[in-house]
N, C-alpha and C positions, 0 to 999 in steps of 0.2 A: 726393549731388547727381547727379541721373540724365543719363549723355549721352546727347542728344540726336539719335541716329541711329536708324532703323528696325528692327523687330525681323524675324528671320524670321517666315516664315510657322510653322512648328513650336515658335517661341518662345512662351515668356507673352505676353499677348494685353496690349495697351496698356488699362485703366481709368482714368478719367479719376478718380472719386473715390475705388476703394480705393488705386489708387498719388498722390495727391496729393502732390504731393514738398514739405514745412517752406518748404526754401528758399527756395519763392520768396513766401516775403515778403519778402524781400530788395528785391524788386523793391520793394514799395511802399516801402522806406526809401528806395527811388533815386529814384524818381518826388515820393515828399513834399521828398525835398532838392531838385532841380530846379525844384517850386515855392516852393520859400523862396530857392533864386537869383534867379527871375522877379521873385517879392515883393520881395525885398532890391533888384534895378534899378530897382523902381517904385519904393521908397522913400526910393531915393539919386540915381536919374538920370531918375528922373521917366517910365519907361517905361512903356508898357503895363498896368496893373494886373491888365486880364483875364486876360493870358497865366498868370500866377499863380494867378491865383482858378480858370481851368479846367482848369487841372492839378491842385489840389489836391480840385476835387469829382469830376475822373475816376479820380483814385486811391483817394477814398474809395468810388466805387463798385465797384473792382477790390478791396480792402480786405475789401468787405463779400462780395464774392463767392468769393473767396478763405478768407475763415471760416464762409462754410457750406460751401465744400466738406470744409475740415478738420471740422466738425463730422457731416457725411454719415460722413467717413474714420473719426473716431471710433467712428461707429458702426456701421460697418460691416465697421470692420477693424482693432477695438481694438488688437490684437496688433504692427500695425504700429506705432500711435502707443505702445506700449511701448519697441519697437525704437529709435524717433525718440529716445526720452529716455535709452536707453541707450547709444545712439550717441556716439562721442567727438567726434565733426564735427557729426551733424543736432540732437543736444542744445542745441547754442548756438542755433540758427534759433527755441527758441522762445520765446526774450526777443526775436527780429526782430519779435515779434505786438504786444508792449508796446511796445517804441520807437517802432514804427509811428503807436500810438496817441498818444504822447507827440509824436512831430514831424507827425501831422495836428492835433492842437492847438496847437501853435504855427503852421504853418503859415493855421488858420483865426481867429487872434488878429487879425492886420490887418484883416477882414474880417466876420467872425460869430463874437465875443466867446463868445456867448453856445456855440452849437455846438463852438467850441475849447474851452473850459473844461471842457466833458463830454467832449470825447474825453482829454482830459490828468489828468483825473480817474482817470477808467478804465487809463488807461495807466499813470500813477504808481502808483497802488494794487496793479494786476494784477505789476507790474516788482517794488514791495517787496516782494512775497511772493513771485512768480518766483525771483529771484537767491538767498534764502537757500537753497533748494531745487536749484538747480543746484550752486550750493556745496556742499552736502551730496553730492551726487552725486560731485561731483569728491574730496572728501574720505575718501567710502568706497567707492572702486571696486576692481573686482579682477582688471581687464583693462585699464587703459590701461597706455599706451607712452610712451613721450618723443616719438619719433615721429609719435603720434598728435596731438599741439599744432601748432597752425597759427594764426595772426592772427585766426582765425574765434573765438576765445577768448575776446578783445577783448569781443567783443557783450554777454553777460550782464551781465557787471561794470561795462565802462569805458562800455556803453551810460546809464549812469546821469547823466551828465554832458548826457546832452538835456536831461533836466529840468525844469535853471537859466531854458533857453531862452527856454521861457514862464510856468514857473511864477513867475518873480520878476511878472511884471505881470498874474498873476490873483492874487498876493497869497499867497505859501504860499514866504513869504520862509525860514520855518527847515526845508520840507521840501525848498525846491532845494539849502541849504547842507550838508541830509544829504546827497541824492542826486550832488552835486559831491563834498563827502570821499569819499566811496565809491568815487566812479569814477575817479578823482585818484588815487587812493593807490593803488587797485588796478590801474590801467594801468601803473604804475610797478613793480610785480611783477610783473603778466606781461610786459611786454615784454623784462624783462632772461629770464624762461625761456624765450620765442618766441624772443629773440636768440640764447642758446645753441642751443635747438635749432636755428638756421637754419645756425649758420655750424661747430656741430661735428658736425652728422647729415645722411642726406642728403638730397637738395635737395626739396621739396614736390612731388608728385603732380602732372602736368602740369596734370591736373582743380583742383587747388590753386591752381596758381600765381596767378589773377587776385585770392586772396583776401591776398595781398602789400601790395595797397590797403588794405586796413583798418587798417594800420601809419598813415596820415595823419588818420583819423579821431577817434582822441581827443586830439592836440595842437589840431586846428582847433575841437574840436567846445568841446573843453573852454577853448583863449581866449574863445572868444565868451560861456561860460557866466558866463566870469570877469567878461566885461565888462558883464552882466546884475547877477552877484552883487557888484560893487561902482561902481557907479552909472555906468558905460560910461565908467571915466577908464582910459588909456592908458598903464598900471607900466607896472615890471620883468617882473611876474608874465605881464601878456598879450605882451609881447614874445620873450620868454622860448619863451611856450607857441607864438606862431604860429612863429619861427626854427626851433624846434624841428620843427612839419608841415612849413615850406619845405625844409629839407635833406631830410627825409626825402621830400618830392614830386622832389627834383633828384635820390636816391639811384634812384627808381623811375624817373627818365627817362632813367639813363643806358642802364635795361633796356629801354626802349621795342621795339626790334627782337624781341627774347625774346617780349614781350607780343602783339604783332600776329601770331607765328605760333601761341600757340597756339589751336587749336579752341575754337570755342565752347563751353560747356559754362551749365549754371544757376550754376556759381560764377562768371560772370562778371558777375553781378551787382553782384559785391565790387568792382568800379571806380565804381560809380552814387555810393553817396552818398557814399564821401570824396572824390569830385571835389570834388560839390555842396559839401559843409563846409568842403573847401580853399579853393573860391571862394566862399563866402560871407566869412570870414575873412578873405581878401583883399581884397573887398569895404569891408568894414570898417576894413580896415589901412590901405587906399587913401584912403577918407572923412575918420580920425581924423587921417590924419596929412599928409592931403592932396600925397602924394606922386604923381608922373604914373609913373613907371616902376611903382609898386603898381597905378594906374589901367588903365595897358596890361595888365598881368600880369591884373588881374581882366576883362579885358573876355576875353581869349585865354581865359582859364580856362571863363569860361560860353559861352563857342561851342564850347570844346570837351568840358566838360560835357555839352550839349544836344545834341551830336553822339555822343556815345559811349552817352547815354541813349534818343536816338530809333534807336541800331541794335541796343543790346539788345533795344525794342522790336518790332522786326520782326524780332531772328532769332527770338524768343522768341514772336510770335504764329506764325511761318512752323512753328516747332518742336511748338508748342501744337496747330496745324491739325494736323498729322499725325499728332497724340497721342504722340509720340516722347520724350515725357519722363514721362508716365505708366507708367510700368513700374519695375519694382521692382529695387532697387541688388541 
Protein backbone atom coordinates (compact mmCIF):
# COMPACT_ATOMS: atom_id res chain seq x y z
CA UNK A 1 0.00 0.00 0.00
CA UNK A 2 1.81 2.88 -1.59
CA UNK A 3 2.60 6.31 0.78
CA UNK A 4 1.34 8.81 -0.49
CA UNK A 5 4.22 11.36 -0.51
CA UNK A 6 6.17 12.77 -3.58
CA UNK A 7 8.81 11.17 -5.14
CA UNK A 8 12.01 12.83 -6.03
CA UNK A 9 12.88 14.11 -8.91
CA UNK A 10 15.76 11.13 -9.67
CA UNK A 11 13.15 8.71 -8.19
CA UNK A 12 10.81 6.16 -10.30
CA UNK A 13 8.56 8.51 -12.08
CA UNK A 14 4.80 8.09 -10.71
CA UNK A 15 2.51 5.83 -13.54
CA UNK A 16 -0.81 5.93 -13.20
CA UNK A 17 -1.61 2.42 -14.82
CA UNK A 18 1.60 0.41 -14.46
CA UNK A 19 1.91 1.24 -10.58
CA UNK A 20 -2.03 0.91 -10.07
CA UNK A 21 -1.86 0.05 -6.56
CA UNK A 22 -4.89 -3.46 -5.58
CA UNK A 23 -5.89 -1.59 -2.72
CA UNK A 24 -7.59 0.71 -3.48
CA UNK A 25 -10.55 -1.14 -4.14
CA UNK A 26 -10.86 -0.83 -0.78
CA UNK A 27 -12.15 2.29 -1.47
CA UNK A 28 -15.09 1.14 -3.30
CA UNK A 29 -15.98 -1.41 -0.45
CA UNK A 30 -16.06 1.98 1.64
CA UNK A 31 -18.02 4.04 -0.67
CA UNK A 32 -20.57 0.88 -1.37
CA UNK A 33 -20.96 0.63 2.60
CA UNK A 34 -21.85 4.39 2.96
CA UNK A 35 -24.35 3.85 0.45
CA UNK A 36 -26.16 0.94 2.25
CA UNK A 37 -25.98 3.38 5.55
CA UNK A 38 -27.75 6.17 3.32
CA UNK A 39 -30.18 3.23 2.03
CA UNK A 40 -30.66 1.64 5.31
CA UNK A 41 -31.71 5.61 6.82
CA UNK A 42 -34.17 5.70 3.84
CA UNK A 43 -35.50 2.45 4.82
CA UNK A 44 -35.75 2.96 8.41
CA UNK A 45 -36.08 6.71 8.99
CA UNK A 46 -37.43 7.47 5.98
CA UNK A 47 -34.44 9.81 4.55
CA UNK A 48 -33.53 10.73 1.52
CA UNK A 49 -33.40 7.87 -0.85
CA UNK A 50 -31.27 9.66 -3.43
CA UNK A 51 -28.41 10.17 -1.21
CA UNK A 52 -28.05 6.27 -1.40
CA UNK A 53 -28.87 5.71 -5.00
CA UNK A 54 -25.98 8.43 -5.82
CA UNK A 55 -23.54 7.16 -4.08
CA UNK A 56 -23.95 3.77 -5.14
CA UNK A 57 -24.02 4.82 -9.19
CA UNK A 58 -20.83 6.98 -8.43
CA UNK A 59 -18.92 4.15 -7.02
CA UNK A 60 -19.97 2.07 -9.69
CA UNK A 61 -18.62 4.35 -11.92
CA UNK A 62 -15.24 4.57 -9.77
CA UNK A 63 -15.51 0.66 -9.89
CA UNK A 64 -15.51 0.41 -13.39
CA UNK A 65 -12.63 2.73 -13.74
CA UNK A 66 -10.77 1.27 -11.36
CA UNK A 67 -10.89 -2.39 -13.42
CA UNK A 68 -9.74 -1.09 -16.51
CA UNK A 69 -7.15 0.35 -14.99
CA UNK A 70 -6.02 -2.93 -13.38
CA UNK A 71 -6.80 -4.44 -16.48
CA UNK A 72 -4.37 -1.75 -18.58
CA UNK A 73 -1.79 -2.97 -15.31
CA UNK A 74 -2.24 -6.31 -16.51
CA UNK A 75 -1.29 -5.84 -19.41
CA UNK A 76 1.12 -3.76 -19.32
CA UNK A 77 2.93 -4.82 -16.32
CA UNK A 78 1.97 -8.51 -15.85
CA UNK A 79 4.97 -9.02 -13.65
CA UNK A 80 3.59 -6.58 -11.08
CA UNK A 81 0.20 -8.26 -10.87
CA UNK A 82 2.22 -11.52 -10.19
CA UNK A 83 3.89 -9.72 -7.33
CA UNK A 84 0.34 -8.42 -6.04
CA UNK A 85 -0.66 -12.32 -5.76
CA UNK A 86 2.35 -13.05 -4.17
CA UNK A 87 2.31 -10.49 -1.81
CA UNK A 88 1.35 -11.46 1.80
CA UNK A 89 -0.68 -7.99 2.45
CA UNK A 90 -1.54 -6.89 -1.50
CA UNK A 91 -2.88 -10.70 -2.15
CA UNK A 92 -5.97 -10.28 0.19
CA UNK A 93 -7.04 -6.74 -1.98
CA UNK A 94 -8.00 -9.11 -4.56
CA UNK A 95 -11.13 -10.63 -3.12
CA UNK A 96 -11.72 -6.46 -2.28
CA UNK A 97 -12.80 -6.79 -6.59
CA UNK A 98 -15.44 -9.57 -5.62
CA UNK A 99 -16.90 -8.17 -2.51
CA UNK A 100 -17.13 -4.97 -4.14
CA UNK A 101 -19.28 -6.70 -6.68
CA UNK A 102 -21.23 -8.51 -4.07
CA UNK A 103 -22.04 -5.31 -1.93
CA UNK A 104 -22.88 -3.07 -5.23
CA UNK A 105 -25.54 -5.62 -5.65
CA UNK A 106 -26.85 -5.39 -2.64
CA UNK A 107 -26.53 -2.02 -2.51
CA UNK A 108 -28.56 -1.78 -5.93
CA UNK A 109 -31.28 -4.30 -4.76
CA UNK A 110 -33.58 -1.46 -3.16
CA UNK A 111 -33.53 0.31 -6.31
CA UNK A 112 -32.58 -1.71 -9.73
CA UNK A 113 -33.27 -5.42 -8.90
CA UNK A 114 -32.48 -6.16 -11.88
CA UNK A 115 -28.71 -4.42 -12.39
CA UNK A 116 -28.06 -5.81 -8.48
CA UNK A 117 -28.56 -9.17 -9.37
CA UNK A 118 -25.91 -9.13 -12.16
CA UNK A 119 -23.54 -7.50 -10.18
CA UNK A 120 -23.84 -10.12 -7.18
CA UNK A 121 -23.86 -12.76 -9.66
CA UNK A 122 -20.47 -11.95 -10.87
CA UNK A 123 -19.32 -11.26 -7.65
CA UNK A 124 -20.55 -14.54 -5.95
CA UNK A 125 -19.16 -16.62 -8.63
CA UNK A 126 -15.84 -14.54 -9.30
CA UNK A 127 -15.38 -14.84 -4.89
CA UNK A 128 -16.11 -18.91 -5.10
CA UNK A 129 -13.35 -19.37 -7.22
CA UNK A 130 -11.18 -16.53 -5.79
CA UNK A 131 -10.86 -17.78 -2.14
CA UNK A 132 -10.08 -21.39 -2.90
CA UNK A 133 -7.11 -20.04 -4.86
CA UNK A 134 -5.88 -17.62 -2.17
CA UNK A 135 -6.12 -20.55 0.16
CA UNK A 136 -3.92 -22.41 -1.93
CA UNK A 137 -1.61 -19.77 -1.73
CA UNK A 138 -1.52 -19.30 1.74
CA UNK A 139 -1.19 -23.20 2.03
CA UNK A 140 1.88 -23.42 0.05
CA UNK A 141 4.01 -20.64 0.52
CA UNK A 142 7.53 -20.46 1.28
CA UNK A 143 8.09 -16.90 2.46
CA UNK A 144 5.50 -15.81 4.83
CA UNK A 145 6.13 -14.88 8.48
CA UNK A 146 3.69 -14.56 11.35
CA UNK A 147 4.41 -11.20 11.19
CA UNK A 148 3.47 -10.78 7.84
CA UNK A 149 -0.63 -11.51 9.13
CA UNK A 150 -2.57 -8.45 9.67
CA UNK A 151 -6.61 -8.03 9.81
CA UNK A 152 -6.22 -7.52 6.12
CA UNK A 153 -6.50 -11.58 6.20
CA UNK A 154 -10.03 -11.15 7.11
CA UNK A 155 -10.92 -10.16 3.41
CA UNK A 156 -10.67 -13.33 1.32
CA UNK A 157 -12.30 -15.62 3.70
CA UNK A 158 -14.50 -13.80 6.16
CA UNK A 159 -15.53 -11.54 3.05
CA UNK A 160 -17.89 -14.32 2.13
CA UNK A 161 -20.41 -13.48 4.70
CA UNK A 162 -21.70 -10.23 2.29
CA UNK A 163 -23.15 -12.75 0.37
CA UNK A 164 -26.19 -13.59 2.67
CA UNK A 165 -26.72 -9.68 2.19
CA UNK A 166 -28.47 -9.84 -0.96
CA UNK A 167 -28.31 -13.10 -2.10
CA UNK A 168 -31.21 -14.36 0.43
CA UNK A 169 -33.80 -11.90 -1.58
CA UNK A 170 -32.55 -12.67 -5.28
CA UNK A 171 -33.29 -16.13 -4.21
CA UNK A 172 -29.97 -18.38 -3.86
CA UNK A 173 -31.00 -19.26 -0.40
CA UNK A 174 -28.47 -22.53 -0.18
CA UNK A 175 -25.46 -20.47 -1.89
CA UNK A 176 -25.64 -17.47 0.90
CA UNK A 177 -25.81 -20.37 3.53
CA UNK A 178 -22.56 -21.69 1.88
CA UNK A 179 -20.99 -18.46 1.50
CA UNK A 180 -22.05 -17.65 5.54
CA UNK A 181 -20.42 -21.11 6.81
CA UNK A 182 -17.31 -20.17 5.21
CA UNK A 183 -16.99 -16.91 6.33
CA UNK A 184 -18.33 -17.78 9.94
CA UNK A 185 -16.02 -20.44 10.68
CA UNK A 186 -13.18 -19.07 9.04
CA UNK A 187 -13.29 -15.65 10.79
CA UNK A 188 -13.26 -17.60 13.90
CA UNK A 189 -9.58 -19.03 12.85
CA UNK A 190 -8.12 -16.27 11.81
CA UNK A 191 -8.96 -13.98 14.31
CA UNK A 192 -7.63 -16.26 17.14
CA UNK A 193 -4.02 -16.24 14.74
CA UNK A 194 -4.34 -12.21 14.04
CA UNK A 195 -4.98 -12.18 18.02
CA UNK A 196 -1.78 -13.90 18.80
CA UNK A 197 0.02 -12.24 16.43
CA UNK A 198 -1.09 -8.75 17.65
CA UNK A 199 -0.53 -9.09 21.36
CA UNK A 200 2.85 -11.59 21.18
CA UNK A 201 4.69 -9.94 18.03
CA UNK A 202 5.30 -6.64 17.35
CA UNK A 203 2.98 -4.07 16.99
CA UNK A 204 1.62 -3.60 13.05
CA UNK A 205 3.47 -1.15 10.63
CA UNK A 206 2.42 2.26 11.27
CA UNK A 207 1.16 1.85 7.31
CA UNK A 208 -0.87 -1.04 9.06
CA UNK A 209 -2.35 0.16 11.78
CA UNK A 210 -5.74 1.67 10.24
CA UNK A 211 -6.29 -1.96 8.90
CA UNK A 212 -7.06 -2.62 12.96
CA UNK A 213 -10.69 -1.78 11.53
CA UNK A 214 -11.29 -4.70 9.77
CA UNK A 215 -11.41 -6.57 13.31
CA UNK A 216 -15.36 -5.09 13.33
CA UNK A 217 -16.21 -6.13 10.00
CA UNK A 218 -17.23 -9.59 10.14
CA UNK A 219 -19.10 -9.57 13.59
CA UNK A 220 -21.30 -6.63 12.05
CA UNK A 221 -21.28 -7.81 8.58
CA UNK A 222 -21.95 -11.41 9.58
CA UNK A 223 -25.14 -10.37 12.30
CA UNK A 224 -26.90 -8.75 9.51
CA UNK A 225 -26.15 -11.87 7.27
CA UNK A 226 -27.65 -13.89 9.91
CA UNK A 227 -30.57 -11.84 10.02
CA UNK A 228 -31.13 -12.34 6.20
CA UNK A 229 -30.47 -16.01 6.60
CA UNK A 230 -33.04 -16.68 9.16
CA UNK A 231 -35.99 -14.52 8.39
CA UNK A 232 -34.64 -11.18 10.21
CA UNK A 233 -35.91 -12.67 13.92
CA UNK A 234 -33.77 -11.20 16.63
CA UNK A 235 -31.65 -14.73 18.67
CA UNK A 236 -28.96 -15.34 20.52
CA UNK A 237 -27.02 -15.84 17.47
CA UNK A 238 -27.41 -12.11 16.04
CA UNK A 239 -26.90 -10.69 19.57
CA UNK A 240 -24.21 -12.57 20.15
CA UNK A 241 -22.61 -11.60 16.82
CA UNK A 242 -23.42 -7.56 17.01
CA UNK A 243 -21.88 -7.60 21.22
CA UNK A 244 -19.26 -9.20 19.91
CA UNK A 245 -18.45 -5.89 16.89
CA UNK A 246 -19.53 -3.34 19.73
CA UNK A 247 -16.75 -4.29 22.29
CA UNK A 248 -14.48 -4.67 19.65
CA UNK A 249 -15.62 -0.87 18.20
CA UNK A 250 -15.16 0.30 22.24
CA UNK A 251 -11.71 -1.76 22.06
CA UNK A 252 -10.71 0.48 18.93
CA UNK A 253 -11.83 3.77 20.63
CA UNK A 254 -9.99 3.49 23.45
CA UNK A 255 -7.16 3.93 20.55
CA UNK A 256 -8.70 6.85 18.92
CA UNK A 257 -5.70 9.37 19.77
CA UNK A 258 -3.14 6.41 18.22
CA UNK A 259 -5.43 6.61 15.13
CA UNK A 260 -5.66 10.30 14.32
CA UNK A 261 -1.81 10.65 14.45
CA UNK A 262 -1.23 8.31 12.08
CA UNK A 263 -0.35 9.50 8.27
CA UNK A 264 -2.52 9.00 5.89
CA UNK A 265 -1.69 6.15 3.91
CA UNK A 266 -4.04 3.85 1.15
CA UNK A 267 -4.52 1.57 4.17
CA UNK A 268 -6.71 3.88 5.46
CA UNK A 269 -9.20 2.85 3.68
CA UNK A 270 -9.52 -0.11 6.20
CA UNK A 271 -11.82 2.43 8.64
CA UNK A 272 -14.42 2.94 5.49
CA UNK A 273 -16.43 -0.07 5.45
CA UNK A 274 -16.41 -1.48 8.99
CA UNK A 275 -17.58 1.78 10.11
CA UNK A 276 -20.32 1.55 7.42
CA UNK A 277 -21.14 -2.33 8.70
CA UNK A 278 -20.88 -1.33 12.29
CA UNK A 279 -23.55 1.21 11.53
CA UNK A 280 -25.66 -0.54 9.57
CA UNK A 281 -25.86 -3.16 12.25
CA UNK A 282 -26.66 -0.74 14.70
CA UNK A 283 -29.09 0.46 12.58
CA UNK A 284 -30.75 -2.59 12.69
CA UNK A 285 -30.13 -3.24 16.39
CA UNK A 286 -31.77 0.10 17.08
CA UNK A 287 -34.98 -0.73 14.54
CA UNK A 288 -35.40 -4.49 15.89
CA UNK A 289 -35.21 -3.86 19.21
CA UNK A 290 -36.52 -0.42 19.14
CA UNK A 291 -34.06 0.93 21.62
CA UNK A 292 -33.28 5.07 21.86
CA UNK A 293 -29.70 4.70 23.26
CA UNK A 294 -29.06 2.08 19.83
CA UNK A 295 -31.08 4.88 17.89
CA UNK A 296 -28.50 7.62 19.30
CA UNK A 297 -25.54 5.23 18.76
CA UNK A 298 -26.53 4.65 15.12
CA UNK A 299 -27.39 8.14 14.19
CA UNK A 300 -23.47 9.27 15.71
CA UNK A 301 -22.13 6.17 13.79
CA UNK A 302 -23.40 7.45 10.18
CA UNK A 303 -22.28 11.04 10.69
CA UNK A 304 -19.25 9.68 11.58
CA UNK A 305 -19.05 7.21 9.09
CA UNK A 306 -19.84 9.89 6.27
CA UNK A 307 -17.19 11.95 7.87
CA UNK A 308 -14.26 9.74 7.87
CA UNK A 309 -15.50 8.49 4.24
CA UNK A 310 -15.81 12.11 2.57
CA UNK A 311 -12.05 12.85 4.09
CA UNK A 312 -10.63 9.64 2.70
CA UNK A 313 -12.06 10.98 -0.12
CA UNK A 314 -10.34 14.04 -0.56
CA UNK A 315 -7.06 13.07 0.92
CA UNK A 316 -7.10 10.26 -1.61
CA UNK A 317 -8.28 12.49 -4.72
CA UNK A 318 -5.66 15.35 -3.40
CA UNK A 319 -3.01 12.15 -3.35
CA UNK A 320 -4.45 10.78 -6.67
CA UNK A 321 -3.82 14.51 -8.33
CA UNK A 322 -0.25 14.46 -7.73
CA UNK A 323 0.09 10.85 -8.69
CA UNK A 324 1.73 10.13 -5.27
CA UNK A 325 0.41 6.75 -4.98
CA UNK A 326 1.17 5.50 -8.35
CA UNK A 327 4.71 4.33 -7.69
CA UNK A 328 5.90 1.22 -6.85
CA UNK A 329 6.14 -0.35 -3.00
Amino acid sequence: MNQPTPTPSHAVQPDVIRYFPLPLFASIMGLSGLALVWLKAAHLWHWPAGVGQAITVATTALFLLYGLLLLLKAARNPQAIREDWRHPVRLNFFAAITISLLLLGTAYQSFAPGIGHGFWLLGAIGHALLVPMIMHTWLHHTNYQVTHINPAWFIPVVGNVVAPLAGVGYGHLEASWYFFAVGIVFWLVLLTIVVHRLIFFEPLPQRLAPTLFILLAPPSVGMLAWLKLDGETLDATARILYGVALFLALVLATNAVRFVKVPFFLSAWAYSFPLAALTVATMTMAHLTANSGLHTLAVALMVLTTAVILWLVVKTAIAAAKRAIFLPE
